[in-house]
N, C-alpha and C positions, 0 to 999 in steps of 0.2 A: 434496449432489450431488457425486459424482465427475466430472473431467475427467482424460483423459488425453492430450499434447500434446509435439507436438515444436518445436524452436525453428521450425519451419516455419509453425507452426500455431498461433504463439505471440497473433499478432493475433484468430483465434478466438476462443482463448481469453478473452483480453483484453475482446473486447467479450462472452462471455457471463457476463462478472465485474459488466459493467456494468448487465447488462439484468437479470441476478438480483438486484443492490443497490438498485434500486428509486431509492426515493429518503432513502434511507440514506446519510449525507456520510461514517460513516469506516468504512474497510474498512481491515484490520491482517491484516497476514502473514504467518502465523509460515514457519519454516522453518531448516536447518541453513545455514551458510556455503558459499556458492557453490551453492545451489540453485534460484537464480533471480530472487528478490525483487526487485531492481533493475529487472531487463530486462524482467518481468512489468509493474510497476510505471511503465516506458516505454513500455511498449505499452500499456497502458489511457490514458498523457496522450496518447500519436499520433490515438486513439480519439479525444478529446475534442479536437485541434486546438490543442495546445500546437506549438509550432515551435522552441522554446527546447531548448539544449541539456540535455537530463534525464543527473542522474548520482547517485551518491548521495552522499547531505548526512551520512555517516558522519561527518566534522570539522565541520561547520555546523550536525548537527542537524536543520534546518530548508533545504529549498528550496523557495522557492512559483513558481509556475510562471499564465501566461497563458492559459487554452483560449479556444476559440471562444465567440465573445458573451461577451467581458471576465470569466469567471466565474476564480476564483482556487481552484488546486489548490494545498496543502499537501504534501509529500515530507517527512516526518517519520521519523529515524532515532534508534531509543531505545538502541543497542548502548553509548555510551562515557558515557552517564547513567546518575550513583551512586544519587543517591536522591531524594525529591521537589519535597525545593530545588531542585536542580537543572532539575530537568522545568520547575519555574513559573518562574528565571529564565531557561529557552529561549525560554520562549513557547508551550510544546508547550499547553499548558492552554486559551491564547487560541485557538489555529489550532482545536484539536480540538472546540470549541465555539461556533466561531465563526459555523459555518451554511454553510462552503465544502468541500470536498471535501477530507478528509484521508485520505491511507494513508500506513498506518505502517507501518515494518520494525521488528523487533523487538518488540512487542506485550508479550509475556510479562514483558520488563521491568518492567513496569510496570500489569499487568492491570487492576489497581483504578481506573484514571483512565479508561479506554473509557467511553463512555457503552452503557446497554443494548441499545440498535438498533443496535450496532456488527456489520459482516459479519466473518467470520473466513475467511480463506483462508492453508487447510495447504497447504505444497509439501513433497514428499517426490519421492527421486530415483527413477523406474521403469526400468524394461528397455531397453536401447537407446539410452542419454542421453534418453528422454524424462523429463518430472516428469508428475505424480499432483497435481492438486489435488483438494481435498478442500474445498468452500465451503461455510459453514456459515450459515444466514443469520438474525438475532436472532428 
C-alpha cells in the first residue's frame, strides 16, 4: 500500500502504520538519510502514548520507550553496527524478539535477523517535501 504525506499529516500516517501492522511487533524502515525515519518513528510512539522524549538511538542503538498500558516500545538504530557480534552484544536480538514493539531504522543492515512477519515501511522523498511510503506487510 502506498501513502503519500506531508509532515502535516504525518500522525495519519502514523496511525495507518499502526492499524495495517496488525499485531505484528517489528516494523523496519528503510530509507535514505534525512527522509524521515525518526519523525515517522515519533509519531507512531505519540500514537501509542509514549510522553518520553523520542530521538534517535543512532549512538545508543537502543531506546525503549513507555506507551499507554506499561507496554514497552524498542527504538532500534542499525546504521553504526559492523556485524553480528555486534547486533547480539546491543541487545538488538533480545528487544526484536522479545514480544514488544520494535521499529528499526536501518533494517537492510542487517536483513537476515527480521523475523518473517516483520512489516516493511519504504520512505522515499515525493513532490513538494512530501515522503512516499510504500508499506509492505509480511
Amino acid at each position: 500500500m502506498d501513502v503519500i504525506y506531508s509532515l502535516d499529516e504525518i500522525s495519519s500516517a502514523a496511525k495507518k502504520i499502526l492499524s495495517l501492522s496488525g499485531e505484528n511487533k517489528v516494523i523496519a524502515f528503510y530509507g535514505a538519510m534525512g527522509t524521515g525515519k525518526t519523525t515517522l518513528i515519533k509519531s507512531i510512539c505519540q500514537q501509542l502514548g509514549v510522553t518520553d522524549n523520542i530521538s534517535s538511538p543512532t549512538y545508543s542503538i537502543i531506546h525503549q520507550y513507555q506507551a499507554s498500558g506499561f507496554k514497552t516500545i524498542n527504538h532500534i538504530d542499525l546504521y553504526r553496527l559492523k556485524d553480528r557480534e555486534e547486533v547480539i552484544n546491543a541487545g538488538v536480538e533480545d528487544c526484536i524478539y522479545s514480544g514488544d514493539l520494535s521499529l528499526i531504522e536501518w533494517p537492510e543492515r542487517f536483513f537476515a535477523l527480521l523475523p518473517l512477519n516483520t512489516v516493511s515501511v519504504i520512505i522515499e522523498m515525493a513532490e513538494d517535501k512530501k515522503r512516499k511510503l510504500v508499506i509492505k506487510l509480511p
